[in-house]
ZAKESE-865733 format. One record per residue (C-alpha): residue in one letter; residue number from 0; y, x, z. Coordinates in pm, whole numbers, plus 32768, in hexadecimal, padded with zeros to 4 digits. Each point is the difference from the previous one (the first is absolute). Layout:
BEGIN
<aa = A; i = NUM; py = Y; px = X; pz = Z>;
...
REM end
This chain:
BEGIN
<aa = X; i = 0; py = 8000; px = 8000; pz = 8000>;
<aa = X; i = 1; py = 8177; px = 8070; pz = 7FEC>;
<aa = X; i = 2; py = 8077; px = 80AA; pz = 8120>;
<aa = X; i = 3; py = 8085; px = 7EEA; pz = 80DF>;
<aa = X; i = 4; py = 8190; px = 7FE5; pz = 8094>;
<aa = X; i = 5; py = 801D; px = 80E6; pz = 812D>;
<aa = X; i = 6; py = 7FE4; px = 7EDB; pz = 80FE>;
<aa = X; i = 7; py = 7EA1; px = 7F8E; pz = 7F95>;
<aa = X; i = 8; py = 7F7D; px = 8176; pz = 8097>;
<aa = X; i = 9; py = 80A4; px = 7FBA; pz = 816A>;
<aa = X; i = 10; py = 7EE9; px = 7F23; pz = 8086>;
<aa = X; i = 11; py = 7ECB; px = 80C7; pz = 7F38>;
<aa = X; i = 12; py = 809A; px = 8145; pz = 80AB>;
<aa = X; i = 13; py = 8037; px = 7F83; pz = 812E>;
<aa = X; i = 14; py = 7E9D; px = 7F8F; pz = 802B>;
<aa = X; i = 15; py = 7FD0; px = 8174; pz = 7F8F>;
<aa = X; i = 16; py = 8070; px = 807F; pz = 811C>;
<aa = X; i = 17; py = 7F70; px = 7F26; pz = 80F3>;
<aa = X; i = 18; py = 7EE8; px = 80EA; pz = 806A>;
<aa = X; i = 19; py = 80FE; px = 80AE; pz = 80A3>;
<aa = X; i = 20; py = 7FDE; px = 815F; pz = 7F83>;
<aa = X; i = 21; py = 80FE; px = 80BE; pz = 7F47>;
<aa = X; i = 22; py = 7FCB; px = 7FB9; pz = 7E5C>;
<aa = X; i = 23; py = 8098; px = 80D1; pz = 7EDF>;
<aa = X; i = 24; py = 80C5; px = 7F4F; pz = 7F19>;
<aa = X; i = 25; py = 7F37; px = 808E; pz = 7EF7>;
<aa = X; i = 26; py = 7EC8; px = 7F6B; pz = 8094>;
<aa = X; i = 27; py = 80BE; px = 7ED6; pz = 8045>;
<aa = X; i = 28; py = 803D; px = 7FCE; pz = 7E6D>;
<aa = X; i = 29; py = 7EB2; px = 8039; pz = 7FA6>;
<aa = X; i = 30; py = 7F86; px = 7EF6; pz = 80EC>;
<aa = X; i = 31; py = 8135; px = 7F0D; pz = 7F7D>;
<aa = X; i = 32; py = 7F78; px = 8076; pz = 7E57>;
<aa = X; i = 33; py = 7E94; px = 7F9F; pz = 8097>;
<aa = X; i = 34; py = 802E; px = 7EC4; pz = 80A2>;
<aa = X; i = 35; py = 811F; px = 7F7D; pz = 7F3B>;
<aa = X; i = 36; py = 7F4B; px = 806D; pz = 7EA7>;
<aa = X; i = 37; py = 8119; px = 80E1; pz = 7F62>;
<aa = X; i = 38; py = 7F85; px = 8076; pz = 7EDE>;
<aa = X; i = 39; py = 8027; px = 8184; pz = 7FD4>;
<aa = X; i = 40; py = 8106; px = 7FBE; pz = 7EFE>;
<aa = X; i = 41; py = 80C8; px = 7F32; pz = 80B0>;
<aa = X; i = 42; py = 7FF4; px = 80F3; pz = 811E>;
<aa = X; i = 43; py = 8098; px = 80FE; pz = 7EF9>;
<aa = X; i = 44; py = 812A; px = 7F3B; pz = 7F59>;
<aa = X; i = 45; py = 812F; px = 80C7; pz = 8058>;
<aa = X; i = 46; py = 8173; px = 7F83; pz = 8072>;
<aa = X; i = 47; py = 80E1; px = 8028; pz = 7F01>;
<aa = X; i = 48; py = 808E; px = 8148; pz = 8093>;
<aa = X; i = 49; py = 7E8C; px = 807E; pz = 7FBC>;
<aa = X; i = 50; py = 7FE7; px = 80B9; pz = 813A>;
<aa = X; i = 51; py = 7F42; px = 7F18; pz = 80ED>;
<aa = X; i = 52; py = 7EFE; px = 7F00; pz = 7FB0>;
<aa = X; i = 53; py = 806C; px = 7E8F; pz = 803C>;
<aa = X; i = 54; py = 7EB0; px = 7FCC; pz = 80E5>;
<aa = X; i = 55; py = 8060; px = 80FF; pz = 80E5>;
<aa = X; i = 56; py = 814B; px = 7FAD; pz = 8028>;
<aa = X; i = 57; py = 7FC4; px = 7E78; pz = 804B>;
<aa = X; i = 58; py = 7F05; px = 8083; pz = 8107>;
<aa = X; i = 59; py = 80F9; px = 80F1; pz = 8092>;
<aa = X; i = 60; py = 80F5; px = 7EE4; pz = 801C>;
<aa = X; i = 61; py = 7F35; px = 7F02; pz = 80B0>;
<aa = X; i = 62; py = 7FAC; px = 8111; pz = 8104>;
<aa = X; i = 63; py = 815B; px = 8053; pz = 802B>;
<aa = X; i = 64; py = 805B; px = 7E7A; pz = 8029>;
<aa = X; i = 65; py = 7EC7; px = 800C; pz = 80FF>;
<aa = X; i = 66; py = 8091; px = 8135; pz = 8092>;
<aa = X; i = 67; py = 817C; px = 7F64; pz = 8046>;
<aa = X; i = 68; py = 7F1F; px = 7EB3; pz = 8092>;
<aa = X; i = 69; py = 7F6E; px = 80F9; pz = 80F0>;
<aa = X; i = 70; py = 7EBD; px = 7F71; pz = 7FA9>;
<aa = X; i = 71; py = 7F75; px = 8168; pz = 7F89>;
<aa = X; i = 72; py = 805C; px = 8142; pz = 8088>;
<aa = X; i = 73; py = 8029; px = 8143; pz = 7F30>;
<aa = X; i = 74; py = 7F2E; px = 8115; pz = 80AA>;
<aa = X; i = 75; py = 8033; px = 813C; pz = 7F4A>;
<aa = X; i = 76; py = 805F; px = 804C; pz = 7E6E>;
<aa = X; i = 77; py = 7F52; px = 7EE5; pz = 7F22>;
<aa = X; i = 78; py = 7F34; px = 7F53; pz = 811E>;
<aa = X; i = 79; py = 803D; px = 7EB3; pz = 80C0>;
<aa = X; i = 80; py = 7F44; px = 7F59; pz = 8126>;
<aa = X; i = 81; py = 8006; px = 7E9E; pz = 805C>;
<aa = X; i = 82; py = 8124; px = 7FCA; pz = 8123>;
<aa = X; i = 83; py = 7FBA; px = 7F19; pz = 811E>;
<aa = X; i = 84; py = 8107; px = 7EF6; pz = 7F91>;
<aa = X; i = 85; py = 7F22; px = 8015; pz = 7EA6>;
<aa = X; i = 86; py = 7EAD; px = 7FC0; pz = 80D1>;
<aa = X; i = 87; py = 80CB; px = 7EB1; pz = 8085>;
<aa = X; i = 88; py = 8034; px = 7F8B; pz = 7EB6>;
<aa = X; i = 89; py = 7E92; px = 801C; pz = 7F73>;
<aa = X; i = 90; py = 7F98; px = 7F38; pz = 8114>;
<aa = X; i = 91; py = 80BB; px = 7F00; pz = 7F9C>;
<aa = X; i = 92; py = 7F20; px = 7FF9; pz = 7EBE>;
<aa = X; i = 93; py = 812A; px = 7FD6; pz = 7EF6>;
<aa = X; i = 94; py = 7FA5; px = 7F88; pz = 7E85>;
<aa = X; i = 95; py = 8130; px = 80E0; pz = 7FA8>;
<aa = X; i = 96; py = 80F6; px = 80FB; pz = 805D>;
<aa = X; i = 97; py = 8149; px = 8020; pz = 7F35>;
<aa = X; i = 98; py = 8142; px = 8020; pz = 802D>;
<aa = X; i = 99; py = 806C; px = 7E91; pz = 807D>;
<aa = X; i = 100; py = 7EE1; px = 8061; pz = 80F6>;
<aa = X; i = 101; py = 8095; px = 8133; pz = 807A>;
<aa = X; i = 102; py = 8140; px = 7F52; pz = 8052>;
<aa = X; i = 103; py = 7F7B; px = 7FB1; pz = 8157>;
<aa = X; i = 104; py = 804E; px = 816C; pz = 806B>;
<aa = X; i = 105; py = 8145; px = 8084; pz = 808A>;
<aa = X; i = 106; py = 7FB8; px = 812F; pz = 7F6D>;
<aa = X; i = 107; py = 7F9E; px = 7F9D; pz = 7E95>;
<aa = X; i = 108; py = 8142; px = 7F11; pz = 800D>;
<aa = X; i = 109; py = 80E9; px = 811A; pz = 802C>;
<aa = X; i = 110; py = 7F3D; px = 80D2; pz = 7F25>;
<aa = X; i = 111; py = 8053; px = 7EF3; pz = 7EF8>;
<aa = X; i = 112; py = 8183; px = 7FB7; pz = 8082>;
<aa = X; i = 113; py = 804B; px = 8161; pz = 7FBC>;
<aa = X; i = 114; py = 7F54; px = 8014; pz = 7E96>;
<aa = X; i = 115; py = 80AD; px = 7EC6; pz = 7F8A>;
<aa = X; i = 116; py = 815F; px = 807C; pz = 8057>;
<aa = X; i = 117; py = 7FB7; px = 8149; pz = 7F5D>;
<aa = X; i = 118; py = 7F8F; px = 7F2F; pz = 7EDA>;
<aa = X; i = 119; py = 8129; px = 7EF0; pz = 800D>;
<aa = X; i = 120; py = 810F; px = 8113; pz = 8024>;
<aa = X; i = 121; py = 7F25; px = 80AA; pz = 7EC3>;
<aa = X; i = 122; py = 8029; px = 7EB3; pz = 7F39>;
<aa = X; i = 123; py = 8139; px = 7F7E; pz = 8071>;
<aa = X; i = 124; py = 7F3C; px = 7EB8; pz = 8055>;
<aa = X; i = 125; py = 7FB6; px = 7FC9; pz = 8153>;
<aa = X; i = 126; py = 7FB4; px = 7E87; pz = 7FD2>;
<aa = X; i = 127; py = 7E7C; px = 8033; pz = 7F37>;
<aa = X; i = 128; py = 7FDB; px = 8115; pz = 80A8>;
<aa = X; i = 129; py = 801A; px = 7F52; pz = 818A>;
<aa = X; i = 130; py = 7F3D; px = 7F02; pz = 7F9B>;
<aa = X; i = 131; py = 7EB6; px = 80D9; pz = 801B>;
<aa = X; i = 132; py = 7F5C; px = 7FC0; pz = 7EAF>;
<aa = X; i = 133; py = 7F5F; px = 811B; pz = 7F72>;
<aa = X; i = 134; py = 7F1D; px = 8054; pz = 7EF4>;
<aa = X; i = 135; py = 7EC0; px = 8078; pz = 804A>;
<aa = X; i = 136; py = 8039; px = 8142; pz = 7F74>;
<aa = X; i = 137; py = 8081; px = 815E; pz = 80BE>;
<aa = X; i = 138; py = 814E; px = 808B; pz = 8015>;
<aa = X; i = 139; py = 7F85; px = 8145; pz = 7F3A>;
<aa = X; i = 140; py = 7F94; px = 7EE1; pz = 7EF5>;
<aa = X; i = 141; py = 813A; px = 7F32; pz = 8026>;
<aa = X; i = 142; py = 80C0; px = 817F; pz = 7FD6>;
<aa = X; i = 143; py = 7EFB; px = 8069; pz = 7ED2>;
<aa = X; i = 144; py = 8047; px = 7EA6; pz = 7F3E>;
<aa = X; i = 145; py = 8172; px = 8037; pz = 800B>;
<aa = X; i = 146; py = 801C; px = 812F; pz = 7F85>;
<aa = X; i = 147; py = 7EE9; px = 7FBF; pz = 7ED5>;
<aa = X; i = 148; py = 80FC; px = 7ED6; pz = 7FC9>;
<aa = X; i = 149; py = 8164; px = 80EC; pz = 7FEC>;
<aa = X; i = 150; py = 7F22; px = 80D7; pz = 7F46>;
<aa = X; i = 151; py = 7FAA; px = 7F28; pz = 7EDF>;
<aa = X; i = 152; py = 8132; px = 7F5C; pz = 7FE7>;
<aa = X; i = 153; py = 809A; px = 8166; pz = 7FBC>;
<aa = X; i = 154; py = 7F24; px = 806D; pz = 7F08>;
<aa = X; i = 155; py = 8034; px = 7EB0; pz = 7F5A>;
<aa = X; i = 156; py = 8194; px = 8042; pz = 7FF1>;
<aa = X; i = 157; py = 7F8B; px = 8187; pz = 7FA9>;
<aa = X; i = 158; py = 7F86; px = 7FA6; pz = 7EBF>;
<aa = X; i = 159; py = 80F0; px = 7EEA; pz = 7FB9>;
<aa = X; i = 160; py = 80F8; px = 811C; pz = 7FEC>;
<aa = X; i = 161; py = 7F23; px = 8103; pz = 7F42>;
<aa = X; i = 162; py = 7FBC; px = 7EEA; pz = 7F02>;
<aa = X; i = 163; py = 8170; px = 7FCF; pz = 7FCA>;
<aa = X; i = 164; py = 8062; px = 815B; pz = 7FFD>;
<aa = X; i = 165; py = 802C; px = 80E2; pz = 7E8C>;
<aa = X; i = 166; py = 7EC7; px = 80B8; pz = 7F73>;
<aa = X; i = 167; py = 80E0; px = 8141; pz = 806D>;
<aa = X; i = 168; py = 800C; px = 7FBE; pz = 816C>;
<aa = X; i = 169; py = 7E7C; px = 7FA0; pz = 7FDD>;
<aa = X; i = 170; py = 7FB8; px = 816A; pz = 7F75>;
<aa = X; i = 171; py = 80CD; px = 808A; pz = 814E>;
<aa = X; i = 172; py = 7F3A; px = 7F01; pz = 80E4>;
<aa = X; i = 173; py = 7EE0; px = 8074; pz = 7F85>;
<aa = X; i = 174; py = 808C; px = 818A; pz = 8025>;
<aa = X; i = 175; py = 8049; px = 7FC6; pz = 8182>;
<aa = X; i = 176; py = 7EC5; px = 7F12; pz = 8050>;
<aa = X; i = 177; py = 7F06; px = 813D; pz = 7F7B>;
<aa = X; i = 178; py = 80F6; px = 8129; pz = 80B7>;
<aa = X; i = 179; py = 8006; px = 7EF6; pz = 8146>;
<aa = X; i = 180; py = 7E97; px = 7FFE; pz = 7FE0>;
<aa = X; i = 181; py = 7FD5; px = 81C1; pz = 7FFB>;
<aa = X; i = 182; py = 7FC1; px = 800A; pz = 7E6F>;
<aa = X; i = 183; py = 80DE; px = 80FF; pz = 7F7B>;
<aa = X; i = 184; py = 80FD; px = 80AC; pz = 80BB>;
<aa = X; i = 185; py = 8171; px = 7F84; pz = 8010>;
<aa = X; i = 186; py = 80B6; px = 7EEF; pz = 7F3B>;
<aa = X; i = 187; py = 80D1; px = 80CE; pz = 7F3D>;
<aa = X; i = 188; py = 7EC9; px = 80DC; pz = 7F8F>;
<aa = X; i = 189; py = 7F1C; px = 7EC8; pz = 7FC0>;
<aa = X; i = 190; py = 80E9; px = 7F61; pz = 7F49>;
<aa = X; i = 191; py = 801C; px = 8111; pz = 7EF4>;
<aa = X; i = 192; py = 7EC4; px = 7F9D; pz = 7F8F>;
<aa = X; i = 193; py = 7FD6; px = 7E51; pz = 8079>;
<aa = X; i = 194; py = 80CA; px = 7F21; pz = 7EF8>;
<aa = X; i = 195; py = 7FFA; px = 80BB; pz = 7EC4>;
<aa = X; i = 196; py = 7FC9; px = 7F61; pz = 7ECE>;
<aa = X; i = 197; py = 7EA2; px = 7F50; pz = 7FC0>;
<aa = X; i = 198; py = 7F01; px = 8115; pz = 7F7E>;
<aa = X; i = 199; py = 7EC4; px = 7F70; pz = 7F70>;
<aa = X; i = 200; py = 7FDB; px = 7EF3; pz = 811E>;
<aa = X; i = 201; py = 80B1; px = 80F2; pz = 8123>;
<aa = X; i = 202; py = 814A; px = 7FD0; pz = 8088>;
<aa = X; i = 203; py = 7FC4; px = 8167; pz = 80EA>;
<aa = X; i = 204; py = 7F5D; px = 80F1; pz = 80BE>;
<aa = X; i = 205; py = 8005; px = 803C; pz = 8175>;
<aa = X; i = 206; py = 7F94; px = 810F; pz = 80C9>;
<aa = X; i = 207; py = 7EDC; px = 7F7E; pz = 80F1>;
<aa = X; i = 208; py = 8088; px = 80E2; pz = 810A>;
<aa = X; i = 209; py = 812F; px = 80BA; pz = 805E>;
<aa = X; i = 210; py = 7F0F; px = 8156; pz = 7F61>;
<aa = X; i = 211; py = 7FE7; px = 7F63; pz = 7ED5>;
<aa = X; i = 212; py = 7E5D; px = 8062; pz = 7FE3>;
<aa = X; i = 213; py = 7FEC; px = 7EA4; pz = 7F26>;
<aa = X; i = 214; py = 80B5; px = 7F08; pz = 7F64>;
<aa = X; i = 215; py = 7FDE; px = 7E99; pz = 7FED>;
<aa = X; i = 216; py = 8097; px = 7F29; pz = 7ED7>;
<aa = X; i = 217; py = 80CF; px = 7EEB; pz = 8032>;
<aa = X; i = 218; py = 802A; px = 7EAA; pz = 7F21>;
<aa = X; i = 219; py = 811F; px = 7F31; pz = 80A5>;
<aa = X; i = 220; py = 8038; px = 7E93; pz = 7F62>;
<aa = X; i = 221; py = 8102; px = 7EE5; pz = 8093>;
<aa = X; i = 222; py = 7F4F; px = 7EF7; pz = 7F5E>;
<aa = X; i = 223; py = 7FD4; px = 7E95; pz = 80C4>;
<aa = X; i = 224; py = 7F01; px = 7F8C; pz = 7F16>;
<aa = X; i = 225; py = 7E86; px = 80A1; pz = 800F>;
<aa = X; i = 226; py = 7F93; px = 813D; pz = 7FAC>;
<aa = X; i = 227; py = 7EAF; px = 7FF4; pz = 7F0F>;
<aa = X; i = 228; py = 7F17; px = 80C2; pz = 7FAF>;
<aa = X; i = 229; py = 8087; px = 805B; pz = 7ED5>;
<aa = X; i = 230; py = 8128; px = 810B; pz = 80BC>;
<aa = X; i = 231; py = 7EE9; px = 8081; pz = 80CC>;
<aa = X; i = 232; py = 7F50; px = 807A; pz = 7F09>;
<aa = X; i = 233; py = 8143; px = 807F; pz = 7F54>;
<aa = X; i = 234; py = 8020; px = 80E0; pz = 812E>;
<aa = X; i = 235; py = 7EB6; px = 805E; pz = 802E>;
<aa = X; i = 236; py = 8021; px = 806C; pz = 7EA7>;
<aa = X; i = 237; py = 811B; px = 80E3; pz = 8056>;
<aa = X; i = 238; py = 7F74; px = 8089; pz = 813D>;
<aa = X; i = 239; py = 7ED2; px = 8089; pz = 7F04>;
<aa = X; i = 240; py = 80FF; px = 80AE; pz = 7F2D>;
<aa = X; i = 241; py = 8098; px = 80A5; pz = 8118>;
<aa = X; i = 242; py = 7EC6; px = 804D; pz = 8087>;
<aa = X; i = 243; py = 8056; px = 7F7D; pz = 8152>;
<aa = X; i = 244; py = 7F1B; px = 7F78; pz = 80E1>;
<aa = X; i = 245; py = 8114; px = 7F26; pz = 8101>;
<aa = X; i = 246; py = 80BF; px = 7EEE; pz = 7F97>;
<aa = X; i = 247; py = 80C7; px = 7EFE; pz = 80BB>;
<aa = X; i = 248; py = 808B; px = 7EAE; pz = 7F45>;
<aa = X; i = 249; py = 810F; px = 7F3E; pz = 80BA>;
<aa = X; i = 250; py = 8082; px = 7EB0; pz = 7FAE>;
<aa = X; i = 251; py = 8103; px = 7EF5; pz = 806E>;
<aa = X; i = 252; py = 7EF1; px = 7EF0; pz = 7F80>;
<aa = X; i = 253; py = 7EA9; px = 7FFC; pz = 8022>;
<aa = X; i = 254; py = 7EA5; px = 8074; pz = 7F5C>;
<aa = X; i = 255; py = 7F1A; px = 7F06; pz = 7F51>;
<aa = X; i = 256; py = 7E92; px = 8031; pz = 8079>;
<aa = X; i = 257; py = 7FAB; px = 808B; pz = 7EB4>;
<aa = X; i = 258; py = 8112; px = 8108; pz = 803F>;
<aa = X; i = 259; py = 7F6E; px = 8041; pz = 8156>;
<aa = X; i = 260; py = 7E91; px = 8044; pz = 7F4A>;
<aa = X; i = 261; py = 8097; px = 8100; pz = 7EF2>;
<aa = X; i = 262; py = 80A7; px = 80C7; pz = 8123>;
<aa = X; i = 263; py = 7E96; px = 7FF7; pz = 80A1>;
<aa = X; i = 264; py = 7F4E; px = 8079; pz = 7ED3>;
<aa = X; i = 265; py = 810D; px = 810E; pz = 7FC1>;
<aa = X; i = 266; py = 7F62; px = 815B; pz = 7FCA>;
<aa = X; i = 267; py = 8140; px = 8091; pz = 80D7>;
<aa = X; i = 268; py = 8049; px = 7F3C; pz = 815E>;
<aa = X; i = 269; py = 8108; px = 7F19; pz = 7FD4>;
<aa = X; i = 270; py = 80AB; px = 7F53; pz = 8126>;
<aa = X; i = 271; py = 8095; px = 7EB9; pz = 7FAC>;
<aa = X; i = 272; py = 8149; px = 7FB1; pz = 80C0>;
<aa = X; i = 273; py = 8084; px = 7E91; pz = 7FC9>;
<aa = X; i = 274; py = 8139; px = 7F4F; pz = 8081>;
<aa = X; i = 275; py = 7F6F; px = 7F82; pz = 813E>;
<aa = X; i = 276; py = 7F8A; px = 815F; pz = 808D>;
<aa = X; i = 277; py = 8105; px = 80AE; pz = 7F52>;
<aa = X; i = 278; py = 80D6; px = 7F16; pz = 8119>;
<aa = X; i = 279; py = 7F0B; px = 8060; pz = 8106>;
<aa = X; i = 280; py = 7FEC; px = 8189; pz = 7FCC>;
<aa = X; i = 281; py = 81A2; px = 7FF6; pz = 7FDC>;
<aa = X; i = 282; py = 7FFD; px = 7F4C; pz = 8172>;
<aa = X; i = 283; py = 7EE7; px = 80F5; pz = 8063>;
<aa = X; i = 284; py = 80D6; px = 8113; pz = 7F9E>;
<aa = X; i = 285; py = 816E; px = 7FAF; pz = 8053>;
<aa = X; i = 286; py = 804F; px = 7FC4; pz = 7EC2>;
<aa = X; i = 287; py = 8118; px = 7F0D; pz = 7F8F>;
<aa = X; i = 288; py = 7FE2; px = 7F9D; pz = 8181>;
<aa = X; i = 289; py = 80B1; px = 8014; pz = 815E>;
<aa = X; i = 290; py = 7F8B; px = 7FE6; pz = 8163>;
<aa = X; i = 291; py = 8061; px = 7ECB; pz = 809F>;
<aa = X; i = 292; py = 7FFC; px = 7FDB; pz = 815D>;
<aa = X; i = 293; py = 7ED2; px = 80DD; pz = 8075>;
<aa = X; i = 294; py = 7F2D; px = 7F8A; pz = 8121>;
<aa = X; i = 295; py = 7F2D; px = 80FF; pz = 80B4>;
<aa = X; i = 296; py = 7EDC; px = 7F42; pz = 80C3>;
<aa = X; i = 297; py = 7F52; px = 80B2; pz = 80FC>;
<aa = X; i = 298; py = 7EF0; px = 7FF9; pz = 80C7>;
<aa = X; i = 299; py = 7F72; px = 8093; pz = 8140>;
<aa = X; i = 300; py = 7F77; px = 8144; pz = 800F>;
<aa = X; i = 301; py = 7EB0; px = 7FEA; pz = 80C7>;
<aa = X; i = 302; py = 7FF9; px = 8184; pz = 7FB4>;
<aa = X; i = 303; py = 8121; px = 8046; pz = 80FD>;
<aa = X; i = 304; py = 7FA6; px = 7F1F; pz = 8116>;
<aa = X; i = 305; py = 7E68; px = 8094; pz = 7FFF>;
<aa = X; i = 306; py = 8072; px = 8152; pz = 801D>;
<aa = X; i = 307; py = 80B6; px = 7FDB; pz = 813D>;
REM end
């Protein structure tokens, strides 16, 4: 099954811990994966930062919630034990434990008052966010799903402008994309040799590294229609008669599927570079782009506090 909202692991892990003992949270997931049937994959699916799984991070969550209920206790780096207040609770026999259950705590209540005026004063709106609806997702989710949204809607304003902009400034896009990226070495020098005149299929040639121990050849188009198959094979064609072995073909459009299978078939290798990653390697790369607003999120060092 999909991995469930953080709240519908409170009650399975509390149970967990019931025996009393101290429990890993690592054997504490595989026990949740086992009795909750997660499938392996969906144990694996990333957040969209990439750098923590969306399983984990649910079952982090709830424990924390748990944690600020002072129904579990935190016994050492990445273990938990059940806390008396926790035993209580169990013997009550609950069907569930959420949030609206938790609300019953001092402790969880003040937990939550503090969170929701950091989030109101974040919003500007402290009306929804009093009112103590939330989604059954985490705050690192809640974070993650904002910035995938600011994210898209740049690119999609990225190549609105590249679009609209002269075949010229394409050619010096393209220039400071590759030199942003560590091909060649500076603009100026690059640029000697990006943008000339079309030969055989080739708008340039590019130093794959500031030493210059290979080139790569470069076919730059500002099309919005489709690339085919047909310009592929055009600059595979080229890339023969140069005896290269690199190529790199960027667009403002896109690449039919046909155009796709030529570059695969291609003798040389041939990266393909269309509009929408050309907007997602310029963002990448700080190209075209300014930071806005930076936010540095931390989080606690267990490091530090074990080696005292």
């Amino acid at each position: 099954m999909p991995v469930p909202g953080y709240q519908e692991f409170m009650l399975p892990l509390l149970k967990i811990a019931s025996d009393g003992q101290e429990h890993a949270f690592a054997d504490a997931m595989e026990t949740l994966a086992r009795q909750m049937n997660i499938s392996e994959a969906d144990r694996d699916i990333l957040l969209p930062s990439g750098k923590q799984t969306r399983f984990y991070n649910r079952v982090i969550w709830a424990i924390t919630y748990l944690y600020k209920s002072q129904l579990l206790e935190r016994v050492g780096r990445g273990r938990f034990k059940i806390a008396a207040r926790g035993l209580e609770v169990l013997k009550k026999s609950p069907a569930r434990i959420d949030n609206s259950f938790l609300e019953q705590f001092e402790e969880y209540l003040a937990f939550r008052t503090k969170k929701n005026k950091t989030v109101a004063t974040a919003a500007g709106d402290t009306d929804e966010s009093a009112d103590g609806a939330e989604p059954d997702v985490t705050p690192d989710e809640r974070l993650d799903a904002a910035y995938k949204e600011l994210r898209e809607t740049l690119a999609d304003d990225l190549l609105d402008r590249v679009r609209s902009s002269s075949p010229k400034f394409f050619e010096h896009l393209v220039v400071d994309l590759l030199v942003a990226m560590g091909y060649g070495g500076t603009q100026a020098s690059s640029a000697q040799v990006v943008g000339r005149s079309g030969d055989g299929g080739i708008d340039g040639v590019i130093p794959e590294d500031r030493l210059g121990l290979d080139m790569v050849y470069v076919q730059a188009k500002k099309w919005e229609n489709s690339v085919g198959p047909d310009e592929i094979r055009k600059f595979v064609g080229s890339l023969g008669e140069q005896k290269a072995h690199k190529g790199v073909f960027i667009t403002s459009g896109a690449f039919t599927g046909g155009a796709r299978q030529a570059a695969e078939r291609a003798n040389a290798k041939v990266v393909l570079i269309d509009g929408e990653q050309l907007a997602q390697l310029m963002i990448d790369h700080g190209v075209g782009v300014a930071d806005h607003k930076p936010y540095v999120v931390k989080k606690l060092d267990s490091d530090y506090f074990e080696g005292i």
